[in-house]
C-alpha positions, 0 to 999 in steps of 0.5 A, a space after each residue: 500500500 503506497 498510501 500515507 494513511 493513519 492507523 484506523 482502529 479495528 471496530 471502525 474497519 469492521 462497522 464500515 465493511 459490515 455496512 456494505 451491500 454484499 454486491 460492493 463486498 465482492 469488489 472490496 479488494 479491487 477497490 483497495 487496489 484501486 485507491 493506492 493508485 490514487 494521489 493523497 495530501 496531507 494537512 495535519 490531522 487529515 489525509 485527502 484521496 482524490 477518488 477522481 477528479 471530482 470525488 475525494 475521500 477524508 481521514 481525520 485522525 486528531 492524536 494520530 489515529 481514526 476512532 470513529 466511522 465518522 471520521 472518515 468522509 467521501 464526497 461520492 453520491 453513495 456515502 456514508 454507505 460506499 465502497 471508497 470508506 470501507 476501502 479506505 479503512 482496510 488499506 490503512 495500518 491497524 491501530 492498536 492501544 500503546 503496549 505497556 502502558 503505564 498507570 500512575 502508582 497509587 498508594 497502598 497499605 503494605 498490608 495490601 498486595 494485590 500484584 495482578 490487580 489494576 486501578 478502577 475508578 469508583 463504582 466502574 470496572 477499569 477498561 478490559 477487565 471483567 467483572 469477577 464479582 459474582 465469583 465466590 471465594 471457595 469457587 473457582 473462577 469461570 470465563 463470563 458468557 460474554 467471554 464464552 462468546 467473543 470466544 467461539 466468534 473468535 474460532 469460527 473467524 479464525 477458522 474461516 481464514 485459515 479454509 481460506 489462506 492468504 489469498 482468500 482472506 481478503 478484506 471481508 474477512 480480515 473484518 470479521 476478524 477485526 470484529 471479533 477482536 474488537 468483541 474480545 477486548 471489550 469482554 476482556 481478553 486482551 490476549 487473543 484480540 492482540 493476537 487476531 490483530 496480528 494475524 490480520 496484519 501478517 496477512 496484509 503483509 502476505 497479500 502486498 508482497 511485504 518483504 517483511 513478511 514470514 510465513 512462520 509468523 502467520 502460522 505462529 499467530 494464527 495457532 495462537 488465535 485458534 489454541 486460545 479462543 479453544 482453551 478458554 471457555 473450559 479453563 478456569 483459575 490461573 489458567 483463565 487469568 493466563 489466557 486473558 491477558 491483560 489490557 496492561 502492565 500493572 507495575 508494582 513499587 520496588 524501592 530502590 534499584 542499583 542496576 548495571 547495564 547489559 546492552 541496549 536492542 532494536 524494536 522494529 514490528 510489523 504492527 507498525 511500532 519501533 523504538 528501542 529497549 536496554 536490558 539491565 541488571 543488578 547485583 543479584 542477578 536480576 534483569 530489568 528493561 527500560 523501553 522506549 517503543 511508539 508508533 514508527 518504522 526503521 528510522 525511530 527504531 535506529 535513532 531511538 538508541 540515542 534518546 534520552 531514557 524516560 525513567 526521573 530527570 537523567 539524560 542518558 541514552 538508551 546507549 549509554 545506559 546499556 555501558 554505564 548505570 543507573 540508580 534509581 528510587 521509588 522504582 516500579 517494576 512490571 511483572 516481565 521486568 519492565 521499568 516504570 516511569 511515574 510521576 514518583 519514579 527518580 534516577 540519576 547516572 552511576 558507575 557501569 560494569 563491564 561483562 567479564 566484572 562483577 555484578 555481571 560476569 555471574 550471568 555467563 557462570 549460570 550452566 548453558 542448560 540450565 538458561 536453555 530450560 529457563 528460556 524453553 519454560 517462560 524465562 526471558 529468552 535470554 542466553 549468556 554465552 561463551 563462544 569460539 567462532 569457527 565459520 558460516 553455514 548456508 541454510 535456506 534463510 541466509 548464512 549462520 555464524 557457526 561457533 563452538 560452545 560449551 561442547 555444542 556446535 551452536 547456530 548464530 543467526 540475525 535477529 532481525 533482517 530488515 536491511 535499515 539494522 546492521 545485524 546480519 552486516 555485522 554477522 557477515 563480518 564476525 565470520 570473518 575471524 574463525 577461532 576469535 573467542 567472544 562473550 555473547 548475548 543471544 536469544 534462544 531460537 527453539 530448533 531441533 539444533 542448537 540455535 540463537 538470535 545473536 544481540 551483543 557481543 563483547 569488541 573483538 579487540 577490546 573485552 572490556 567494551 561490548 557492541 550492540 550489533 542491532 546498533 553499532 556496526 562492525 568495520 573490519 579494523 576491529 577484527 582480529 587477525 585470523 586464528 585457528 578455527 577449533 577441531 572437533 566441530 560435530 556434524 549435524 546429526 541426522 533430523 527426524 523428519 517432522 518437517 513433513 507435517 510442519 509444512 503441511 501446517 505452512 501450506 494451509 495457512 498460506 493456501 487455505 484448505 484447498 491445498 491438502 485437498 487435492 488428491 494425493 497420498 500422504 501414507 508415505 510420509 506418515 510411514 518415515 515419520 513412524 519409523 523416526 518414532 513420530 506415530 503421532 505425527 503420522 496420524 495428524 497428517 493423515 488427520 488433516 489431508 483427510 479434514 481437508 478433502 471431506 465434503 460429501 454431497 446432498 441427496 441431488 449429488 451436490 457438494 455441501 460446505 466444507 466443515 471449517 471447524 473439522 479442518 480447524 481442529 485438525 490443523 489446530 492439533 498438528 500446529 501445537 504437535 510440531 511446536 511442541 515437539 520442536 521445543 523437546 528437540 530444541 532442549 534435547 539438542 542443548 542437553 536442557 530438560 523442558 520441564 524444568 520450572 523457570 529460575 526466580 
């Protein structure tokens, strides 16, 4: 989409696709078509298309974002009810509430602890929390009917974009999704009205030939939608608090914090936010995040490393934080480690540590597995290693960083590829110096070989100094000279096949069911994957093969709908199969156990 338009919230591009004659729905894709092509101006707050040469089309966005139909205005002789608003609305990126949101702290008893709780004025629930009056304290927890029902409209949604793939799913249906998410989040489940919104921006991605788009993400966030609006109606307890979600952070007050910088790392998403985030730490070991991540694209999400972080009076950077330290009093703190920025909230700069001094260097003595099973069970991703560098890999996505650690060939790859971040630059050059020792910074990849998202290192020439490689680059004087890459790198052990059944579950979500319909035979493949002791892998893909061909006929031979929540179900169940068999491989191949619960 070529035009320059505001993000339109989700409930607007709904009532405004709803509100078409079925007729206009059929050319509702045409039509978005169309107006990119058109030229567009604009003036502050507002945006005007030229339809024609006598017809023009208005967004008024005041803040920034559209949040009501009446915003948008078309001078056609069919509005309000036209095609051109609803095309408008579908063309435009998705406006979302600003993540991890902050309330201002207020003061409580300390006798008082209710972490999980968040500030409601008198007499009214606080926006996207359910009301749990009726709950009796020896009962448990049940999801209210309005909840059961965004719920099931969720699934069925959910469903009829995934019988369609991304070519099928076009505006009309990614309306009924955004319907459905905006039902979910006033009933209170903030989690799957976030995650639909993410299905309909990966499928916009698909259908515009967005280079940033990934086929693992629309299946991730797809299963994601499909699992939830499932689990919930049956769960209860914590397990419903989980699977709601909640609309945001609560921070709870911490005291005072001395913390230490870690490194600082890039945000660039697909839902249109970018910025920046430092991780940091203290003595014990702890990780905090300061973050700075707002509506933008590559330009805020390099330039952000060098703004001021939004915690007191300090005026350091989000770089410079990352390589020094910082106090802070009256400190509120998010239950995933986030910092806050209250009115109450003061900091001042302090001295910093390098990695291989303490505080930090008890980060890296923590054992490989044990930060493997902590990631692998809800931790934060985060590993800490000690690296040998001994060459690259070619794999389908691009070059890896082969390294030898801790006994394991492991597997560096970028940790984002748009080309405005130095990452995979600096990867290209690291691979440069085989047998170079380095203390890195990686996020786990599940995979059934060990694999990581590389997001800092220690400067080749400098231990004492650390680079930040979604940040800084890399130039080839930093390089040492070349060293004897180390012996006895294993070979890659031969892979059970479960790629068979996982790209079955890609093809579906990328054609829609029509794909595993065509006549074919899938006992072949069941039959390797149970010799590789994949049973149950054999069974789902015959599962789905057979869910996507079902359609019987009526008595006068004629087909009937496919059943959608069959074929639902039945990719649902292969989906959540190979993802959790990818996570065993992944703590198998790092000698980790999945099942450990996550360090404090």
């Amino acid at each position: 989409m070529s035009l320059d338009l505001p993000p339109v919230a989700p409930a607007v591009t709904a009532e405004l696709v709803q509100g078409l004659t079925p007729r206009l729905r059929k050319r509702l894709d045409a039509g978005i078509t169309k107006l990119a092509g058109r030229p567009s101006v604009r003036d502050g707050d507002t945006v005007r298309i030229a339809v024609d040469d006598d017809t023009h089309l208005e967004l008024h966005a005041p803040g920034g974002t559209v949040t009501s139909t009446d915003a948008i205005r078309c001078g056609c002789l069919l509005a309000p009810d036209c095609l051109h608003r609803a095309a408008a609305a579908s063309a435009a990126p998705i406006a979302e509430p600003e993540p991890d949101s902050e309330p201002e702290p207020e003061p409580e008893p300390q006798s008082q602890s209710l972490p999980d709780a968040e500030p409601a004025s008198v007499g009214e629930d606080a926006p996207g929390t359910p009301d749990t009056r009726s709950a009796s304290p020896t009962e448990p927890e049940l999801p209210t009917p309005n909840q059961r029902a965004a719920a099931q409209a969720m699934y069925d949604a959910a469903a009829a974009v995934l019988e369609a793939g991304t070519d099928g799913a076009g505006a009309v249906l990614q309306a009924e999704l955004l319907r459905a998410a905006h039902s979910a989040r006033i009933s209170g489940l903030p989690r799957i009205a976030a995650s639909a919104v993410s299905v309909v921006t990966q499928l916009r991605a698909a259908r515009g030939a967005d280079p940033a788009y990934r086929l693992a993400e629309l299946t991730a966030a797809l299963r994601e939608v499909l699992v939830t609006a499932h689990r919930l109606p049956g769960s209860t307890g914590p397990e419903l608090a989980t699977l709601r979600g909640t609309a945001r952070q609560p921070y709870a007050p911490d005291g005072s914090l001395r913390l230490y910088g870690l490194f600082s790392e890039p945000v660039l998403t697909a839902t249109g936010y970018a910025g920046a985030v430092t991780w940091t730490a203290d003595a014990e070991g702890r990780l905090y995040t300061v973050s700075d991540v707002v509506p933008g694209g590559p330009g805020r999400a390099v330039g952000a490393a060098d703004r001021s972080v939004r915690i007191g009076d300090t005026a350091l950077t989000h770089r410079e934080l990352s390589r020094s330290g910082l106090a802070v009093s009256g400190a509120t703190v998010s239950p995933t480690g986030r910092l806050g920025a209250g009115a109450g909230v003061r900091a001042v700069r302090a001295s910093g540590a390098a990695w291989r001094e303490d505080p930090l260097a008890g980060l890296w003595e923590l054992p490989v597995t044990d930060q493997v099973s902590r990631a692998l069970t809800g931790g934060d991703g985060l590993l800490f290693l000690d690296v040998t560098l001994i060459g690259t890999v070619r794999e389908a996505a691009g070059d890896c960083l082969l390294a030898a650690c801790d006994g394991l060939t492991l597997r560096l790859s970028a940790a984002h590829d748009h080309p405005a971040l130095p990452y995979r630059d600096n990867l290209r050059l690291l691979s440069a110096a085989p047998g170079t020792r380095l203390r890195v910074v990686a996020r786990l990849d599940p995979s059934p070989l060990p694999r990581a998202l590389l997001l800092a290192t220690d400067h080749p020439r400098d231990p004492g100094t650390h680079l930040d490689l979604g940040l800084d680059r890399l130039q080839h004087a930093d390089l040492p000279a070349p060293a004897t890459a180390p012996a006895g790198s294993s070979p890659a052990p031969d892979e059970a096949p479960l790629h068979l059944l996982r790209r079955r579950v890609h093809q579906a979500a990328s054609a829609g069911r029509r794909v595993l319909a065509f006549p074919g035979d899938s006992a072949t493949d069941s039959r390797r994957l149970g010799r590789y002791g994949l049973a149950c892998a054999g069974d789902l893909l015959d599962e789905l093969h057979s869910a996507a061909a079902d359609r019987s006929r009526d008595v006068f031979g004629r087909l009937v709908p496919a059943d959608i929540n069959r074929f639902a179900r039945a990719w649902l169940a292969a989906a959540h199969y190979t993802e959790e068999v990818d996570r065993s491989l992944c703590a198998a191949a790092w000698g980790a156990d999945p099942a450990l619960p996550p360090a404090p």
